[in-house]
C-alpha positions as CSV (number, residue, x, y, z in Angstrom):
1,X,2.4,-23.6,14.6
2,X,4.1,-25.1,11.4
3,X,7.5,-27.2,11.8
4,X,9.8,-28.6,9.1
5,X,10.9,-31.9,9.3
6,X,13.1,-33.0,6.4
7,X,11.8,-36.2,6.1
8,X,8.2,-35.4,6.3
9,X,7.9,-31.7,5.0
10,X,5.8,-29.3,6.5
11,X,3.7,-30.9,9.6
12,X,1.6,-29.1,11.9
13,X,2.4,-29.5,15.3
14,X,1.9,-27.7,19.2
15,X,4.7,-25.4,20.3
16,X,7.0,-26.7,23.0
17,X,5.4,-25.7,26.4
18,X,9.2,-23.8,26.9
19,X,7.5,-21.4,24.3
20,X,4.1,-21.4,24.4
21,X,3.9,-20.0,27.6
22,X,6.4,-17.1,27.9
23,X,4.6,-16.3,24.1
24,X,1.1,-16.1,25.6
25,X,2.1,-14.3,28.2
26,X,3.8,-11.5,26.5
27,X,1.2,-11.2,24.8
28,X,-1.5,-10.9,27.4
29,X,0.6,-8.1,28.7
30,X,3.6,-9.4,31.1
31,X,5.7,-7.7,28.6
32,X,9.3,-8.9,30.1
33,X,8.0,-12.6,29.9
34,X,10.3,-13.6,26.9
35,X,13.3,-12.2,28.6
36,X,12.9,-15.8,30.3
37,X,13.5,-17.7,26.6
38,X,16.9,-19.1,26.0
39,X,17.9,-18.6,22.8
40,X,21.5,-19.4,20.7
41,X,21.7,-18.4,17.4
42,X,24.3,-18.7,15.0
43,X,26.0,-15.5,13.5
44,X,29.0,-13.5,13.7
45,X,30.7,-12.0,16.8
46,X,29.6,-8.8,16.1
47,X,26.2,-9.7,15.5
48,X,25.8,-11.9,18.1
49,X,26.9,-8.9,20.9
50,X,24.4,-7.0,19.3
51,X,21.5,-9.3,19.9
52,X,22.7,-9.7,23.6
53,X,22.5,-5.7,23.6
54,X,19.0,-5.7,22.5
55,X,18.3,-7.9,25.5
56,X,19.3,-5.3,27.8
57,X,16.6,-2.7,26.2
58,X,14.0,-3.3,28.7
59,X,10.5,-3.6,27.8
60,X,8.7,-0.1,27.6
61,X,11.7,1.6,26.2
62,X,13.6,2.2,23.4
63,X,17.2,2.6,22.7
64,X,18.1,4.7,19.3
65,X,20.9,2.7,17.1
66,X,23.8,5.3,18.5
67,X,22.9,4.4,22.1
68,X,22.8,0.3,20.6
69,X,26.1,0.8,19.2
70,X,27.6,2.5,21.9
71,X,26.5,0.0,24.1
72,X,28.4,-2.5,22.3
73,X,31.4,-0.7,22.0
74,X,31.1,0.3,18.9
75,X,30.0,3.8,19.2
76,X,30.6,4.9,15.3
77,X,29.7,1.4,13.9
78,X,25.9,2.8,13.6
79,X,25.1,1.0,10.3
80,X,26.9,-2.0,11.1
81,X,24.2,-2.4,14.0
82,X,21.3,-1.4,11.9
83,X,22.5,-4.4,9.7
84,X,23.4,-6.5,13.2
85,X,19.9,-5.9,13.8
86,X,18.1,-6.1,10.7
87,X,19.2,-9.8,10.9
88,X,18.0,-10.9,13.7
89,X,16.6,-14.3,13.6
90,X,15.2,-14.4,17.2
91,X,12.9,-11.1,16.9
92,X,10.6,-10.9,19.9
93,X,13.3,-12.8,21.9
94,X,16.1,-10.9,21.3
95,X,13.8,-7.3,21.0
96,X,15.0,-5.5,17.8
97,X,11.4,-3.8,17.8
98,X,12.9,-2.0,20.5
99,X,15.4,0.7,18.1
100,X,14.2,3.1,17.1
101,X,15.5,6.3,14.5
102,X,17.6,9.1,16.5
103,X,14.7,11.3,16.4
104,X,12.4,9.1,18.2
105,X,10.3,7.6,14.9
106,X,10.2,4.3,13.5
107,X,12.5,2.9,11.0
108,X,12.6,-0.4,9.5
109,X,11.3,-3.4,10.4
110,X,11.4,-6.7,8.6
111,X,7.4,-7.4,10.1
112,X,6.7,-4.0,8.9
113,X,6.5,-0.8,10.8
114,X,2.6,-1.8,11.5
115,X,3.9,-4.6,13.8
116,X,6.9,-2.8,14.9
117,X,4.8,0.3,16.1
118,X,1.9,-2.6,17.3
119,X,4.7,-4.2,19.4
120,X,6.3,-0.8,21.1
121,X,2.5,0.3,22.3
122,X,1.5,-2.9,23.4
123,X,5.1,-2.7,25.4
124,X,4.2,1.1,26.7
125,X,7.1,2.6,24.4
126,X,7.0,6.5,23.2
127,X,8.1,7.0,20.0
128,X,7.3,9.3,16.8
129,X,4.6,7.7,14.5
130,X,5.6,7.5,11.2
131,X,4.3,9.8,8.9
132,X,1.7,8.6,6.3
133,X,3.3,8.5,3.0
134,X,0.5,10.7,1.2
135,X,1.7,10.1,-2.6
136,X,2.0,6.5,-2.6
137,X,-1.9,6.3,-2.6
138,X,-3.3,6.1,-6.4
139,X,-5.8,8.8,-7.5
C-alpha cells in the first residue's frame, strides 16, 4: 500500500493492522466486516448524513437513491444524494456500491460499474446487469 508523506513523497509502506484485517476479511467473504472501520471524513452536513445512511444499507442489499434520500430526510433531494454519494471518499467503508438505479440496474460508479457490479455479487446483491453498450465497439 502506497502512503504520502510530505516530506519524503511517495513511500511504500504495510497498512495499519486497524485496516488490514477488516480489508481481508471482507474480502474473503465476511461481507459486514468493514462495518467495524471507524472512519470521519470531512464534508458537508448534508453529505456527511448521507454517508452515515449508506452505512445502514446492509451488506447483500441494495437501497435505490429514492429510498437513500428518504432515508435522510430528504425524500425529493434525489440528485443531491446521487452527488452526496458520488463523493464519497471512504468507498468500501461507507458502501456507496450499495445504490443502485430505481429499476434495479447499475448506475455510476467512480471504480467503474465492473467493480461496482464485482462488489454487489461478491456481497450477494440482486440487481439488473447493465446492458452491453453494442455501438461503442469499433467495426
Amino acid at each position: 500500500m502506497l502512503f504520502r508523506s510530505a516530506a519524503a513523497g511517495v513511500a511504500e509502506a504495510p497498512p495499519p493492522a486497524a485496516l488490514a484485517e477488516p480489508f481481508a476479511a471482507y474480502f474473503d467473504g465476511q461481507t459486514d466486516a468493514l462495518a467495524k472501520v471507524p472512519w470521519a471524513t470531512g464534508g458537508t452536513a448534508f453529505q456527511q448524513a448521507v454517508w452515515r445512511a449508506l452505512c445502514e444499507i446492509p451488506a447483500g442489499q441494495t437501497w435505490s437513491y429514492g429510498q437513500l434520500a428518504a432515508h435522510v430526510g430528504a425524500p425529493k433531494a434525489v440528485r443531491a444524494v446521487g452527488l452526496a454519494n458520488g463523493s464519497n471518499p471512504v468507498g468500501l467503508v461507507a458502501p456507496c456500491h450499495r445504490v443502485i438505479g430505481a429499476s434495479g440496474a447499475l448506475t455510476g460508479y467512480g471504480g467503474g460499474l465492473d467493480r461496482k457490479q464485482w462488489l454487489l455479487r461478491h456481497e450477494g446483491a440482486s440487481f439488473r446487469a447493465p446492458v452491453p453498450d453494442l455501438f461503442s465497439a469499433a467495426p
